[in-house]
C-alpha positions as CSV (number, residue, x, y, z in Angstrom):
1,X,6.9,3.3,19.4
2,X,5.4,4.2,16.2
3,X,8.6,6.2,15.2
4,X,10.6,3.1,14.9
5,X,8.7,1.9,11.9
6,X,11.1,2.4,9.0
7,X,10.8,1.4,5.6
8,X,13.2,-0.9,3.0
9,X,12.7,0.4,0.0
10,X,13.4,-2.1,-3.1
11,X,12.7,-0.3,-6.4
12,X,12.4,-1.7,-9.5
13,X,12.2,-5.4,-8.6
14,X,10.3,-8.0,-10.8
15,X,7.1,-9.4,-9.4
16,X,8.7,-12.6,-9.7
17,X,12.1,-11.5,-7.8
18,X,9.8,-10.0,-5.1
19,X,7.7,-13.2,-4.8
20,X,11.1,-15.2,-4.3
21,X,12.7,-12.5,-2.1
22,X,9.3,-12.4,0.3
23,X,9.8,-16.4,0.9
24,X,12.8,-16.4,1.7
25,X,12.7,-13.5,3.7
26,X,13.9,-14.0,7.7
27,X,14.3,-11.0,10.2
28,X,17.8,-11.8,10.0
29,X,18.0,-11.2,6.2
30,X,15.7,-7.8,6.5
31,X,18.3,-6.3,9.4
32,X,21.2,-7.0,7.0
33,X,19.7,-5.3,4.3
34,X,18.4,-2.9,6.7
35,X,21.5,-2.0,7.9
36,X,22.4,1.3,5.4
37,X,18.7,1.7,3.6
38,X,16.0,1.7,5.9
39,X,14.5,5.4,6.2
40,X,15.7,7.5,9.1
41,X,12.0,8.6,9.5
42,X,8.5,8.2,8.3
43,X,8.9,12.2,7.0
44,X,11.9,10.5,4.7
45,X,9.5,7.9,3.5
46,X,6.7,10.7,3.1
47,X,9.6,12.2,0.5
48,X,10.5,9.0,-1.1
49,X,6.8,8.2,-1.9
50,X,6.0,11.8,-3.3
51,X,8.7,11.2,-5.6
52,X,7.5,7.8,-6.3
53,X,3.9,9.1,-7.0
54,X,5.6,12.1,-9.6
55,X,7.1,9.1,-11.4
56,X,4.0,7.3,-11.9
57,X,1.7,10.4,-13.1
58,X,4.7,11.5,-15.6
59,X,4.4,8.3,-17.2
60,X,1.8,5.6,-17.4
61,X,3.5,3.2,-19.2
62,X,6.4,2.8,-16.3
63,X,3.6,2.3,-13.4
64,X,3.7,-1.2,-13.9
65,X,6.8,-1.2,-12.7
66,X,6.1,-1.3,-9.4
67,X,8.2,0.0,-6.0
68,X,8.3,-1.6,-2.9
69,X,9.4,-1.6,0.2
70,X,9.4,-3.7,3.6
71,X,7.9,-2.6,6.8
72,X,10.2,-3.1,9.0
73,X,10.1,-2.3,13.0
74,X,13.2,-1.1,14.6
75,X,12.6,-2.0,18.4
76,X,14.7,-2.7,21.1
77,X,14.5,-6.2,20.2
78,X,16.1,-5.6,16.8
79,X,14.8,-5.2,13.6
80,X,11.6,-7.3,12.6
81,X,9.5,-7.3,9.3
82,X,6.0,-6.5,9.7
83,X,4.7,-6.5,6.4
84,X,5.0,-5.3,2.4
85,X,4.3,-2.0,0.7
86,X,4.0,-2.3,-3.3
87,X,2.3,0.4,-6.0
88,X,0.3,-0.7,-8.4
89,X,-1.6,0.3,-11.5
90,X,-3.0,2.1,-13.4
91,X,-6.2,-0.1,-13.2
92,X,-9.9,1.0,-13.5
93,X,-9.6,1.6,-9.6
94,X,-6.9,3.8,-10.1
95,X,-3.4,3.7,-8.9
96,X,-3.1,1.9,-5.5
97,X,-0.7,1.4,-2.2
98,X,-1.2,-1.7,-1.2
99,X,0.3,-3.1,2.3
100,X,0.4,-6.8,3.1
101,X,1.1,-7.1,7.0
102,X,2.6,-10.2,8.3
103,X,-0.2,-12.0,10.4
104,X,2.2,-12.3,14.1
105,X,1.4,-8.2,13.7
106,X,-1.8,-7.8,13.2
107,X,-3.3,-7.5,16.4
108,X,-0.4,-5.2,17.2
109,X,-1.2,-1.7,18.4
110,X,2.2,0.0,18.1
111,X,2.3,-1.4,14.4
112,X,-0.8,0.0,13.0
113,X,-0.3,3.1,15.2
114,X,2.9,4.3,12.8
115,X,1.2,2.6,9.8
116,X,-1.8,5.0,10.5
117,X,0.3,8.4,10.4
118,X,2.1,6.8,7.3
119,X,-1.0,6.0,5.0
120,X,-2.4,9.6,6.3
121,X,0.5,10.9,5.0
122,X,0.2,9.4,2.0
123,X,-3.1,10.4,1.4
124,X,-2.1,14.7,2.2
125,X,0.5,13.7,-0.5
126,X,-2.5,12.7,-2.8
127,X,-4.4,16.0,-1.7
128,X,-2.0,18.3,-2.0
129,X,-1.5,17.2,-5.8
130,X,-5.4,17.2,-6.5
131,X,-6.0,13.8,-6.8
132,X,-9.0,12.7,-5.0
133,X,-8.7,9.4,-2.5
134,X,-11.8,7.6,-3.8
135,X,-14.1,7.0,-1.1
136,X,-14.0,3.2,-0.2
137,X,-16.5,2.8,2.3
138,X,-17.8,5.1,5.7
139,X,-16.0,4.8,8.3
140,X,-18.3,4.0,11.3
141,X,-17.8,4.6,15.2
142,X,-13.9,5.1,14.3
143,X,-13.3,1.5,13.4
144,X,-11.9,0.5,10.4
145,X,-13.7,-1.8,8.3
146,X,-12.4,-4.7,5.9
147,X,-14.5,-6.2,3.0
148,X,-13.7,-9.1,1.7
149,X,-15.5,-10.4,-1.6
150,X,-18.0,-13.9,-1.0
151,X,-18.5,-16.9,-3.6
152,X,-21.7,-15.4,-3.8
153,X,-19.9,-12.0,-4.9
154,X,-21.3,-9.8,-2.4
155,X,-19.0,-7.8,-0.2
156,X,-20.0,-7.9,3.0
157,X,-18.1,-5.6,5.8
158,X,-16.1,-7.6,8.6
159,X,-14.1,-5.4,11.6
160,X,-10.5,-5.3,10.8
161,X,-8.8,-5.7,14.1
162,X,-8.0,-2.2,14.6
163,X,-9.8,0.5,16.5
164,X,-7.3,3.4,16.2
165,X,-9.2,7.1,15.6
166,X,-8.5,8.4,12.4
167,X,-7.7,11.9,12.6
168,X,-8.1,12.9,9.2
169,X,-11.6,11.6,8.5
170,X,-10.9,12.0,4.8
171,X,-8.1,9.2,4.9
172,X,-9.9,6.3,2.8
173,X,-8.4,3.4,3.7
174,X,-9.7,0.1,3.0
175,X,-8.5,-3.4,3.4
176,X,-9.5,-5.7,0.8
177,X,-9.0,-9.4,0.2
178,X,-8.6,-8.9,-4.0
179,X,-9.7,-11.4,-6.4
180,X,-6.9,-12.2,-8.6
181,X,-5.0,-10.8,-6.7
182,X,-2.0,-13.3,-4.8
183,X,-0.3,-12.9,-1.5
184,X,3.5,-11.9,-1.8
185,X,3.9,-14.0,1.3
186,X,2.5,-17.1,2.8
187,X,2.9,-16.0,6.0
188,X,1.3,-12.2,5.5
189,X,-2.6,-11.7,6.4
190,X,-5.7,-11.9,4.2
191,X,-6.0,-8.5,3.5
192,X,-4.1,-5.7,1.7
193,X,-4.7,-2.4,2.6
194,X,-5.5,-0.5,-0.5
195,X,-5.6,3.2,-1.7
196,X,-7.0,4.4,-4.6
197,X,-7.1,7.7,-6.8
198,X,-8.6,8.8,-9.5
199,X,-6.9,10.1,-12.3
200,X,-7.3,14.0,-12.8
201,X,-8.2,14.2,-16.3
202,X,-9.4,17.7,-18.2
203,X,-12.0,15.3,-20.1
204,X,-13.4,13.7,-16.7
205,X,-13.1,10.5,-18.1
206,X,-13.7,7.7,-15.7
207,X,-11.2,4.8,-14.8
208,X,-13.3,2.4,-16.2
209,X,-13.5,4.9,-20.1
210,X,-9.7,4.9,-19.4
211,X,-8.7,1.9,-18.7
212,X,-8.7,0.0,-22.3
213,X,-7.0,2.8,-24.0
214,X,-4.1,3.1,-21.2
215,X,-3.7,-0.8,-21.3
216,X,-3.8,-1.1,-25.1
217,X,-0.5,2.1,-24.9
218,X,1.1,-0.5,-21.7
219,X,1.2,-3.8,-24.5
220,X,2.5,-1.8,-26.9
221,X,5.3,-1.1,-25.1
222,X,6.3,-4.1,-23.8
């Protein structure tokens, strides 16, 4: 099943557009768009994201300009949304994938099965370009963990309803509830899953030495 999990890519898209598009969005709506553009396999999406990620590390100021795509399930039943891909950054985290997953899904095995392969693929892409995946917490027993951020501002670790091995125990991924940080969709879960890298840099400067200079270049040229 997890080979019918395709993805509706939707570049260069205002965060405003995407906001509008996401609420208006029915199944209906993503099969007709889906019709022509929705990647033949997750390989094709592998490629389309590798390119994606060359675009952001040629130039910072264009990363805020951020590439989507809809997760969409191509099942007997028909096409059905199942959640958001978006890049962001660069931030003092790094640049992140973040996936919002519509909460009818989330307790669905064959949709985190082909969402697992995908974010491991994404992470080799990272690899193979020597840019390490920031280690966002140990994964314990195989279970992946969510944190979500208290009033009191403590993160404590919840189980994120999935208990698929990962078979690339390097494969940080974490789902976070950000701070500031808005659903695309009312009707999408809590959490975003969220990868992170740091950027390779002959100085070894760290995100958080980086991030006032690259932010000071990204006003500039807007």
């Amino acid at each position: 099943m997890a080979s019918n999990v395709g993805m509706l890519w939707l570049d260069d898209m205002s965060l405003r557009h995407l906001q509008e598009f996401h609420q208006m969005r029915t199944d209906k709506e993503a099969a007709r768009l889906s019709d022509d553009t929705v990647s033949e396999s997750m390989e094709e999406s592998k490629a389309r994201l590798e390119a994606h990620i060359a675009e952001l590390n040629d130039s910072w100021t264009d990363s805020y300009v951020m590439k989507k795509a809809i997760v969409v399930d191509r099942g007997n039943s028909g096409f059905k949304t199942v959640g958001f891909i978006y890049t962001t950054g660069p931030t003092p985290q790094g640049l992140g994938l973040r996936f919002e997953m519509l909460s009818q899904w989330r307790r669905h095995f064959y949709c985190t099965q082909g969402l697992l392969k995908f974010f491991e693929m994404y992470h080799d892409t990272f690899t193979q370009r020597r840019a390490p995946v920031e280690k966002a917490f140990d994964i314990e027993d195989d279970i992946w963990h969510a944190r979500a951020a208290g009033d009191d501002g403590k993160v404590p670790v919840q189980h994120l309803v999935c208990s698929i091995p990962m078979e690339n125990k390097g494969a940080y991924a974490v789902a976070w509830k950000l701070k500031g940080v808005p659903r695309l969709s009312e009707r999408s879960g809590h959490y975003i899953f969220y990868f992170e890298r740091k950027i390779d840099d002959p100085e070894e400067k760290t995100w958080a030495e980086m991030a006032p200079e690259i932010l000071k270049n990204l006003r500039r040229t807007k």
